[in-house]
C-alpha positions, 0 to 999 in steps of 0.5 A: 500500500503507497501513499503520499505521506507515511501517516495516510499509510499508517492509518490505512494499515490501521484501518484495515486492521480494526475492519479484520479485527471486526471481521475476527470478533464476528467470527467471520475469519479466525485470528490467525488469518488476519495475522496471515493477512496483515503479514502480506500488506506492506505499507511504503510512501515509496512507489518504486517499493512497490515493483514487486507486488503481485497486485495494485489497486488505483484508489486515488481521488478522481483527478485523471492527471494524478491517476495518470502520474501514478501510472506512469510513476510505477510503469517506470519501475516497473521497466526497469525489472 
């Protein structure tokens, strides 16, 4: 997961770990797989951190030439594999 400053990532890893821990005291999933999950997530404010990942989601605001950058930004690592 990358974002623009470490606290938005900070708080997206901690988002994601309270809607886990809502999912656990559900019962939905067992304790152990939301460790499991937030073991795989890795936060960074760095997209060249992110050339390995085996799956990206764009969730920027809706503006085509920050989405655009954001493309472009991670097609260059990419490249360069």
């Amino acid at each position: 997961m990358s974002d623009i400053a470490d606290s938005f990532v900070q708080k997206g890893l901690t988002t994601i770990s309270k809607n886990l821990d809502r999912m656990v005291e559900k019962g939905k999933i067992p304790s152990q797989k939301k460790d499991e999950i937030m073991g795989r997530i890795k936060g960074t404010i760095q997209v060249k951190d992110m050339v390995e990942a085996d799956f990206a989601v764009e969730a920027a605001i809706e503006n085509e030439s920050l989405k655009l950058n954001i493309f472009k930004n991670w097609i260059r690592f990419v490249e360069k594999r």
